[in-house]
LUMSENU-504903 format. One record per residue (C-alpha): residue number from 0; residue in one letter; x, y, z. Coordinates in steps of 0.05 Angstrom, whole numbers, padded with zeros to 5 digits. Each point is the difference from the previous one (the first is absolute). Layout:
N
ATOM; NUM; A; X; Y; Z $
...
***
This chain:
359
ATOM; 0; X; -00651; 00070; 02212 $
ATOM; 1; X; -00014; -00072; 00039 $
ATOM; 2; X; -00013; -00065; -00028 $
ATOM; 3; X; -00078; -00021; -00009 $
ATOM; 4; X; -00012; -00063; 00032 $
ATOM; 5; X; -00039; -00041; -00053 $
ATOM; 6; X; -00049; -00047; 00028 $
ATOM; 7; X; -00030; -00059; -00039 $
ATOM; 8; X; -00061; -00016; 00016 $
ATOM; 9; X; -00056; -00055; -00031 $
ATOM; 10; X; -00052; 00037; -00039 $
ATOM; 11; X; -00049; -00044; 00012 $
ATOM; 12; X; 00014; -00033; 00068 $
ATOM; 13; X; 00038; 00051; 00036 $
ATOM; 14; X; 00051; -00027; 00052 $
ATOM; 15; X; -00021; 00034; 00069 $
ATOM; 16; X; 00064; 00008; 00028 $
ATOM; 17; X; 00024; 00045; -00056 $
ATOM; 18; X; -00061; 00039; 00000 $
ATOM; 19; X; 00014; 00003; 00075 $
ATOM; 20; X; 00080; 00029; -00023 $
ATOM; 21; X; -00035; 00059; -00046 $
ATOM; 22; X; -00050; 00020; 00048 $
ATOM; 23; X; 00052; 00002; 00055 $
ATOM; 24; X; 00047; 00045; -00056 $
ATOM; 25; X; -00069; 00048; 00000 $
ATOM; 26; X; -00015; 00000; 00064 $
ATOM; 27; X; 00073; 00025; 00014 $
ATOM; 28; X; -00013; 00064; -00043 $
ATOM; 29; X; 00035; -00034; -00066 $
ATOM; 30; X; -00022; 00005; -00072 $
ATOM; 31; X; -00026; -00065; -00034 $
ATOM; 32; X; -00025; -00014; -00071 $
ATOM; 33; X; -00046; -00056; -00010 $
ATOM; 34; X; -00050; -00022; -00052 $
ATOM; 35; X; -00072; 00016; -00009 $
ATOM; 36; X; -00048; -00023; -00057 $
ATOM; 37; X; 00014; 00061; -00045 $
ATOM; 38; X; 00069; 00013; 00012 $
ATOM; 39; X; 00062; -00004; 00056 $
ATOM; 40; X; -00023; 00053; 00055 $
ATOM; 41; X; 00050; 00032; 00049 $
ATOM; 42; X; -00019; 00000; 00078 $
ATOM; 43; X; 00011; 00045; 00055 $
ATOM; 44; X; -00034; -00004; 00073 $
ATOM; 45; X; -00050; 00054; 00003 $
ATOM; 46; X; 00022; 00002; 00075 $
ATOM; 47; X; 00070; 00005; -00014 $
ATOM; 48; X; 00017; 00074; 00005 $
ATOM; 49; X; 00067; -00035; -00028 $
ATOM; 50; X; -00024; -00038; -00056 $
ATOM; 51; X; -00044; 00060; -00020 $
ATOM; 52; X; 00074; 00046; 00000 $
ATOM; 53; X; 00023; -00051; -00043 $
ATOM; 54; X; -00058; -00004; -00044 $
ATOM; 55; X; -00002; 00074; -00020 $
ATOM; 56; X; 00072; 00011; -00010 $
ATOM; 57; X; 00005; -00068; -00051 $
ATOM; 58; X; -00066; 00019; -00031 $
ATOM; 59; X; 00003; 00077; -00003 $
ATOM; 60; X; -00072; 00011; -00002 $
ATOM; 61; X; -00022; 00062; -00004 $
ATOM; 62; X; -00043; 00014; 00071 $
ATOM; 63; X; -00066; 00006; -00023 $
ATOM; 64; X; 00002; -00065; -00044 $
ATOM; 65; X; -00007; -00052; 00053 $
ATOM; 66; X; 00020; -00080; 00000 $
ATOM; 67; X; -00051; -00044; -00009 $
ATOM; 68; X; -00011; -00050; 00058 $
ATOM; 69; X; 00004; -00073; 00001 $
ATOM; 70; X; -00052; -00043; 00052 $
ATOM; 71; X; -00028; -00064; 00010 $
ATOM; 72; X; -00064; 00009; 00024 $
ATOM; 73; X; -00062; 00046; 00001 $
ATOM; 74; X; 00005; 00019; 00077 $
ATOM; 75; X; 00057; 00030; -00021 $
ATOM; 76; X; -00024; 00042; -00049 $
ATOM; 77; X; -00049; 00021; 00039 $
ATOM; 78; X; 00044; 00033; 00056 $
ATOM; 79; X; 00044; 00039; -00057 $
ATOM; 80; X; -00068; 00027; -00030 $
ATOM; 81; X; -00056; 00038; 00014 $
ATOM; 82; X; -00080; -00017; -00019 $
ATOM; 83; X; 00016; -00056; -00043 $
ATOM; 84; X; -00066; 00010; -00056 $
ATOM; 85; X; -00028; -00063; -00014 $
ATOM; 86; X; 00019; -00004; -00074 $
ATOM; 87; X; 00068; 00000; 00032 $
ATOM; 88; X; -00017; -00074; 00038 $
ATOM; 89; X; -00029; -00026; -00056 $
ATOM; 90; X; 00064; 00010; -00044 $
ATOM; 91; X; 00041; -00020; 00057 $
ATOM; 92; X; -00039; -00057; -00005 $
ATOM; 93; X; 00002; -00015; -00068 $
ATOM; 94; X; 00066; 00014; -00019 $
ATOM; 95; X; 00042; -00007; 00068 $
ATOM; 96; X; 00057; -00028; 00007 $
ATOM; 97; X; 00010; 00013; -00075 $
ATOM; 98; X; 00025; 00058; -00036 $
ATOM; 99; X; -00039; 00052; 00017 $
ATOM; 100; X; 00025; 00070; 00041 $
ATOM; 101; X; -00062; 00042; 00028 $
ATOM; 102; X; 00014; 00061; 00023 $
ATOM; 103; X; -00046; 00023; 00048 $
ATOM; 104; X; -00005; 00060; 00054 $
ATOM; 105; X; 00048; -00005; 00049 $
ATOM; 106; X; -00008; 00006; 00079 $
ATOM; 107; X; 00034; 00064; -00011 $
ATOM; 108; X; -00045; 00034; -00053 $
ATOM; 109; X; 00050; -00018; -00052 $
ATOM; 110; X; -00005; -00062; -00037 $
ATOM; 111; X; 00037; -00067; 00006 $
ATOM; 112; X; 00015; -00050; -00052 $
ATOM; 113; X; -00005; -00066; 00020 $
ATOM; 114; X; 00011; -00082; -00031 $
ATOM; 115; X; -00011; -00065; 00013 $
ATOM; 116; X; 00052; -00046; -00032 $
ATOM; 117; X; -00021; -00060; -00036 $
ATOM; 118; X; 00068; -00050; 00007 $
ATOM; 119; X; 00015; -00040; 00058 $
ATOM; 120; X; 00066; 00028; 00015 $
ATOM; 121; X; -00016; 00065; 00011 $
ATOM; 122; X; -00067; -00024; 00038 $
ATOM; 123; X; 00033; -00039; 00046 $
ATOM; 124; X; 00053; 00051; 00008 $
ATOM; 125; X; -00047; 00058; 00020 $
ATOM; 126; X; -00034; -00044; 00043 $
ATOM; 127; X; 00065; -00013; 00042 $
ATOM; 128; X; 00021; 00067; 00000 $
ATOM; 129; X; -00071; 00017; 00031 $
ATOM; 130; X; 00001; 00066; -00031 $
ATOM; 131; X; -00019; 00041; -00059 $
ATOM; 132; X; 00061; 00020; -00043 $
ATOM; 133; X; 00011; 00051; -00040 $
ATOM; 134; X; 00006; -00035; -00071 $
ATOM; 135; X; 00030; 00047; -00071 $
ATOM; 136; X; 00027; -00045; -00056 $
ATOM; 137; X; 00067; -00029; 00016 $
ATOM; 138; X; 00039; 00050; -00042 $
ATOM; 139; X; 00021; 00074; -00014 $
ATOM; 140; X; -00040; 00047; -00031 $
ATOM; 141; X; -00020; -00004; -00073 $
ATOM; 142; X; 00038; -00073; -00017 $
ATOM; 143; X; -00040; -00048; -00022 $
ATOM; 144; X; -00034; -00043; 00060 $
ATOM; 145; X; 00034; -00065; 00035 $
ATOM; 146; X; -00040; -00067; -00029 $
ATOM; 147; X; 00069; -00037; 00038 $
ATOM; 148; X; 00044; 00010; 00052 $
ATOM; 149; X; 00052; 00001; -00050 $
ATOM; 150; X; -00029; 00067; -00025 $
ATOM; 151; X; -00008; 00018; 00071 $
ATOM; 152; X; 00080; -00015; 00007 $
ATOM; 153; X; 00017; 00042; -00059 $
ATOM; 154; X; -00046; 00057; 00028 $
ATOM; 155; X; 00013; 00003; 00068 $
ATOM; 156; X; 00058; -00049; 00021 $
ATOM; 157; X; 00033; 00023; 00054 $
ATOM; 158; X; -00042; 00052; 00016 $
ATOM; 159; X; -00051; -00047; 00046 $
ATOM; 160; X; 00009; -00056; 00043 $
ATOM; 161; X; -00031; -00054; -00031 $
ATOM; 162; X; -00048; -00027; -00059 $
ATOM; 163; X; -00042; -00056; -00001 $
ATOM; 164; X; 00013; -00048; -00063 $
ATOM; 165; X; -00061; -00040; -00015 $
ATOM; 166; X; 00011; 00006; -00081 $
ATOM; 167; X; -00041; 00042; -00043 $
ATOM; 168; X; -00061; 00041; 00014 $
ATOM; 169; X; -00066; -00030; -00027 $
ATOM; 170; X; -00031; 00067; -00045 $
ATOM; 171; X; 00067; 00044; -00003 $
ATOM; 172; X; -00051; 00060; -00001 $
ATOM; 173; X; -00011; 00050; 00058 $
ATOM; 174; X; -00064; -00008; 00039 $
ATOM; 175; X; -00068; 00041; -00015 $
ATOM; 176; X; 00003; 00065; 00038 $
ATOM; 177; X; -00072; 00020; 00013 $
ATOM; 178; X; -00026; 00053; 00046 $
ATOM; 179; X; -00067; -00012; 00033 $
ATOM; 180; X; -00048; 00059; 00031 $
ATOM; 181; X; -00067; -00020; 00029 $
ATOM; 182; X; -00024; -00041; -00064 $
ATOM; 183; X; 00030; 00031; -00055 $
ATOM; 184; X; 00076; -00016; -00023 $
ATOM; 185; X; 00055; 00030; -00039 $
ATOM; 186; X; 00069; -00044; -00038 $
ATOM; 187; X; 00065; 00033; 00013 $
ATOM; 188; X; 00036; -00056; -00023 $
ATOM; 189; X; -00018; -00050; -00051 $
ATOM; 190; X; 00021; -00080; 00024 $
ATOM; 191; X; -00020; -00057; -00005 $
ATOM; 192; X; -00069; -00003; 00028 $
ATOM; 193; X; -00036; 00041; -00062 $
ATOM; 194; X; -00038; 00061; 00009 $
ATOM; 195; X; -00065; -00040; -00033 $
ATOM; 196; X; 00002; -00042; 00060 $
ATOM; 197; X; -00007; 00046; 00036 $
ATOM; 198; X; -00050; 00043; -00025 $
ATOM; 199; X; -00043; -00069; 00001 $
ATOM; 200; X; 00014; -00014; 00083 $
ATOM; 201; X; -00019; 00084; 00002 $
ATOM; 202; X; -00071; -00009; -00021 $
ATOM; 203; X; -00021; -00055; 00048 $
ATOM; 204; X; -00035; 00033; 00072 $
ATOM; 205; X; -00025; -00044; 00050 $
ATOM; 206; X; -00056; 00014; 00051 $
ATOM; 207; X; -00008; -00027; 00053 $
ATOM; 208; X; -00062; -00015; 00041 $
ATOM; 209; X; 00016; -00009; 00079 $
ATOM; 210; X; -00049; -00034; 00056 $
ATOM; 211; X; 00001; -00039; 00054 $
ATOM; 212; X; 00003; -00074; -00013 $
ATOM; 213; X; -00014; 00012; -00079 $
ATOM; 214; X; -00061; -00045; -00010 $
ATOM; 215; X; -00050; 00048; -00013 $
ATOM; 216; X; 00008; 00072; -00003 $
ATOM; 217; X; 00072; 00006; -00034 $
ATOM; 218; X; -00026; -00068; -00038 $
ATOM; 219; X; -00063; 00028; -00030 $
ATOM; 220; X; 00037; 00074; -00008 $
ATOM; 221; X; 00058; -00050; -00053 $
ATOM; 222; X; -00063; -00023; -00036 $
ATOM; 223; X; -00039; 00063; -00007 $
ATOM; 224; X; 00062; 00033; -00031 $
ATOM; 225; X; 00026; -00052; -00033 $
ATOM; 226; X; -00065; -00003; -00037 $
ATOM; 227; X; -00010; 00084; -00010 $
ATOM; 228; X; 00081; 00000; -00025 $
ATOM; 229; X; -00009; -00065; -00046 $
ATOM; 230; X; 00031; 00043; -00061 $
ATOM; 231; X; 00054; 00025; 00041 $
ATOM; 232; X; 00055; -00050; -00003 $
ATOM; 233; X; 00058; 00040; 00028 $
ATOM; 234; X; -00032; 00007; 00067 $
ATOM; 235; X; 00013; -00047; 00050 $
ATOM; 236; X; -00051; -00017; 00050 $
ATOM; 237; X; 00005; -00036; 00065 $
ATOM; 238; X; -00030; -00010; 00074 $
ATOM; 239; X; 00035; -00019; 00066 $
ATOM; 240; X; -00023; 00005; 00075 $
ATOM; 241; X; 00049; 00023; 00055 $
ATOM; 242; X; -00029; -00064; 00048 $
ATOM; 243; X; -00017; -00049; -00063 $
ATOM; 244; X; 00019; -00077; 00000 $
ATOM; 245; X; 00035; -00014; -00060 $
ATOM; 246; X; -00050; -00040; -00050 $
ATOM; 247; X; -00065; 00007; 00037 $
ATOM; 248; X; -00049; 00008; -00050 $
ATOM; 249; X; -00054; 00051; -00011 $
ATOM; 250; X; -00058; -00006; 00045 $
ATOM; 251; X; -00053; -00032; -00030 $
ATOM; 252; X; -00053; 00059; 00005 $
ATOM; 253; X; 00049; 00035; -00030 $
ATOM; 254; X; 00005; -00041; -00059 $
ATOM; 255; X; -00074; 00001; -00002 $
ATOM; 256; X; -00012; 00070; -00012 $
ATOM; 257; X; 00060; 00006; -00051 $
ATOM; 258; X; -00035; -00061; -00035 $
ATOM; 259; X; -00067; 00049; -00007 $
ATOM; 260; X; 00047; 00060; -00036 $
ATOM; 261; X; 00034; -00063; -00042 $
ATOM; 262; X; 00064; 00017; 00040 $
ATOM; 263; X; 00034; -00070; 00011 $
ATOM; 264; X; 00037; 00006; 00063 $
ATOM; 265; X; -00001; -00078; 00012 $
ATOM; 266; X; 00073; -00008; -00005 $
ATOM; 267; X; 00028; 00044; 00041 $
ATOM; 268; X; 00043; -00014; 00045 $
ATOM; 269; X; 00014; 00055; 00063 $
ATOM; 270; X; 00066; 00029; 00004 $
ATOM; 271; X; 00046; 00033; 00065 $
ATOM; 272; X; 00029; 00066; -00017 $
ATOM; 273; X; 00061; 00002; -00008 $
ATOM; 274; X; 00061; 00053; -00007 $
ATOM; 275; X; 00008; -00013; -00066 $
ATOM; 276; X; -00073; 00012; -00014 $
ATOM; 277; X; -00003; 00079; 00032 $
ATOM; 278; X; 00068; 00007; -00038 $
ATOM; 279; X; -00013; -00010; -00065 $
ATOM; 280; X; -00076; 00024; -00002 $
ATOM; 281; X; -00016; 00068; -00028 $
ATOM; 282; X; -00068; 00002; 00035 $
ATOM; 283; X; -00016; -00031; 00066 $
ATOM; 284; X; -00076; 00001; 00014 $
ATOM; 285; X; -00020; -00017; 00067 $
ATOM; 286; X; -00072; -00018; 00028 $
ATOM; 287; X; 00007; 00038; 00072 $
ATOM; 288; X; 00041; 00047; 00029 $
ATOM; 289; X; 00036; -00051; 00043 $
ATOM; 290; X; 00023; -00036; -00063 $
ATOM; 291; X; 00038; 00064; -00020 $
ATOM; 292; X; 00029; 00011; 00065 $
ATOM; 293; X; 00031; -00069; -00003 $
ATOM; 294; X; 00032; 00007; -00066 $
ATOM; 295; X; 00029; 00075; 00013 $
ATOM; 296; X; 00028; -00034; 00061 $
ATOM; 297; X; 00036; -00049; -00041 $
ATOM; 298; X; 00019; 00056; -00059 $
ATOM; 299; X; -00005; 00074; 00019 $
ATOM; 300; X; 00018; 00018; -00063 $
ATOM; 301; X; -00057; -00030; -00026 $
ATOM; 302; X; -00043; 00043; 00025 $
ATOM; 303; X; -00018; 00030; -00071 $
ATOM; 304; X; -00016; -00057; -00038 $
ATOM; 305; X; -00042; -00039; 00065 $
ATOM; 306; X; -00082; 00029; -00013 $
ATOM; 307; X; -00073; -00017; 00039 $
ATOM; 308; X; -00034; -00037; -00069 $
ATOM; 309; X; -00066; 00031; 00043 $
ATOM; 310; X; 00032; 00074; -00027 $
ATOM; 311; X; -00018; -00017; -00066 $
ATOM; 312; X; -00074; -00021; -00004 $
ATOM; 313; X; -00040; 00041; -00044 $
ATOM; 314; X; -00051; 00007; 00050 $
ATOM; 315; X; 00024; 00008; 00061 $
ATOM; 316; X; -00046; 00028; 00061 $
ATOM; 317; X; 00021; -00027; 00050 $
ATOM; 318; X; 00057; 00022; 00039 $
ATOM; 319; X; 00024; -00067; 00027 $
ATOM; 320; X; 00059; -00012; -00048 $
ATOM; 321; X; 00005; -00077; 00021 $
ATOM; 322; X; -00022; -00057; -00052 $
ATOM; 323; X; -00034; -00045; 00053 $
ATOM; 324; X; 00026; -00073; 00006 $
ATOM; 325; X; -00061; -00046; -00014 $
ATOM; 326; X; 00042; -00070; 00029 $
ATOM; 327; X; -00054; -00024; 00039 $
ATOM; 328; X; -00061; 00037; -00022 $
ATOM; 329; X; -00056; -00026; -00050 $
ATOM; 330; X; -00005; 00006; -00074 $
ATOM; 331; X; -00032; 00067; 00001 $
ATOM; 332; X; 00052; 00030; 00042 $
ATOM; 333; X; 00047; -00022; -00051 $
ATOM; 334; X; -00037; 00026; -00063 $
ATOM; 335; X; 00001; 00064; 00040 $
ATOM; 336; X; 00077; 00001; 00010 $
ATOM; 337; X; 00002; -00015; -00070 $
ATOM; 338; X; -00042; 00060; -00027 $
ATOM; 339; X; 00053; 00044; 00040 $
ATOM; 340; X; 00051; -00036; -00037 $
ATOM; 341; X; -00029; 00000; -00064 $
ATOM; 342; X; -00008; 00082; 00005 $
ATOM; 343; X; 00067; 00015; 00029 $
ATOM; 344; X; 00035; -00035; -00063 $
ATOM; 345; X; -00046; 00033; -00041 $
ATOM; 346; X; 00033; 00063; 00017 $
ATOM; 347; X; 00058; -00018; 00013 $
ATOM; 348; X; 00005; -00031; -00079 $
ATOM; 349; X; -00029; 00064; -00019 $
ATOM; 350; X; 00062; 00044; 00034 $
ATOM; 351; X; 00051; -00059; -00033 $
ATOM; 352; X; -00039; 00023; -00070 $
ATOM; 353; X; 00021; 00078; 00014 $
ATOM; 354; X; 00071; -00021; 00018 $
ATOM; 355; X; 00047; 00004; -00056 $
ATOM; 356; X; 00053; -00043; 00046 $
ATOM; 357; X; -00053; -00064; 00002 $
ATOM; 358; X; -00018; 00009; -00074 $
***
């Protein structure tokens, strides 16, 4: 056995040069404890073929149960897994950093569990390190979990090289362990975030409604839908345009023939896309084929969730599957453009009626 080095660190003002000492003890292939939110967490290097030696024999995990993994930011959860579903975002989003482990499908057709930790220790800590860690509880198998790194010390002194004290843990409760698949989810480990919460951010969808500077075609598209989908308050609905300026508002022959259906589009306001938009939308519908080539540029894996709104119409003879932009063109053009519109939702609302996911 070795001593553990015990490091006392500020919980809420973290002194940089000690974080800079534990993520040097990581970075070396050592063992370190530190605090999250839900209790103390124990670090290894995920590219530390050392660290990981050391991991397995203190731990004694059985192979196929695998470590959940610490990070700091969403890039990095996106290079550990694969497809991300867009349910996925929006809890990362809701509930990141907090304490919250999704497990997701892994680059490896496996899964991976991953976590965001809400304290400012063990941000700062991961975010000098650099890296994701691999992140168990900061004790042996079946005691009782650290909320200290006294209980760490009574666990696992002189078995690693070091443990953060910043006092007590905030919940003293393990984090949620949910696994997401496309937009459906499963608990495998009751937490702190509760399952109800979940099950409420699991019934919101978004669409999304993609042009080219959104002031008229992805503009009047919101409206129409907004206005067909007026009893459907789970479903989100927004427009962006892959060239828009931020704020422009809707042209005013636009606004004009929304005004005739009693469609109030006065107030809006266009908006770029953005990643975040094609991440964490579970229907992209485009105006042109050139619309869906940009996106799929951006996010392959998009590909089938990114749809022509033209595909939908109810009547549909023509074989030209572009809306046509009406910037520029007269009043009639645009009451054209909008009939288009105004079919393709209508059958696109009537496939979201036979879809038990959007119900």
């Amino acid at each position: 056995m070795k001593e553990t080095k015990i490091i006392k660190i500020d919980p809420v003002t973290p002194e940089k040069h000690l974080i800079e000492e534990a993520a040097n003890i990581l970075s070396s292939g050592g063992l370190v404890a530190f605090p999250t939110e839900t209790v103390y967490g124990l670090a290894a290097v995920m590219t530390s073929d050392l660290a990981i030696e050391k991991l397995n024999d203190l731990k004694k995990r059985n192979q196929d149960k695998k470590f959940s993994i610490g990070i700091n930011e969403i890039r990095q959860a996106e290079e550990l897994a694969e497809d991300i579903p867009p349910f996925a975002y929006r809890l990362m989003r809701r509930f990141w950093p907090g304490p919250l482990t999704l497990v997701l499908q892994a680059k490896d057709e496996t899964t991976v569990g991953l976590r965001m930790p809400d304290h400012p220790v063990a941000q700062m800590l991961l975010r000098e390190v650099g890296s994701p860690v691999f992140l168990p509880s900061a004790n042996f198998s079946g005691e009782e979990p650290p909320l200290c790194a006294e209980d760490v010390l009574k666990s696992l002194g002189g078995y690693i090289d070091a443990v953060i004290d910043s006092g007590r843990v905030k919940w003293g409760i393990a984090s949620t362990v949910c696994e997401v698949s496309g937009s459906r989810y499963k608990i495998l480990r009751s937490g702190v975030v509760r399952e109800e919460m979940i099950k409420a951010a699991a019934k919101h969808k978004t669409i999304l409604f993609v042009c080219t500077g959104n002031s008229c075609r992805s503009a009047m598209a919101e409206g129409i839908i907004k206005n067909a989908l007026a009893g459907y308050p789970f479903i989100n609905i927004q427009s962006a345009g892959v060239a828009a300026y931020e704020g422009m508002p809707a042209s005013q022959e636009a606004v004009r023939v929304m005004a005739r259906q009693s469609i109030d589009i006065s107030r809006h306001g266009a908006r770029r896309l953005t990643d975040e938009m094609i991440k964490e939308s579970d229907m992209i519908l485009v105006m042109e084929p050139g619309h869906k080539r940009h996106i799929l540029m951006r996010f392959p894996n998009a590909e089938k969730r990114v749809f022509l709104l033209k595909e939908f119409a109810l009547e549909n003879e023509e074989e030209n599957p572009m809306i046509p932009d009406p910037i520029g063109m007269d009043e009639r053009f645009y009451d054209q453009v909008a009939l288009i519109l105004k079919r393709s939702i209508e059958g696109l609302v009537a496939k979201l009626h036979e879809d038990r996911d959007w119900q």
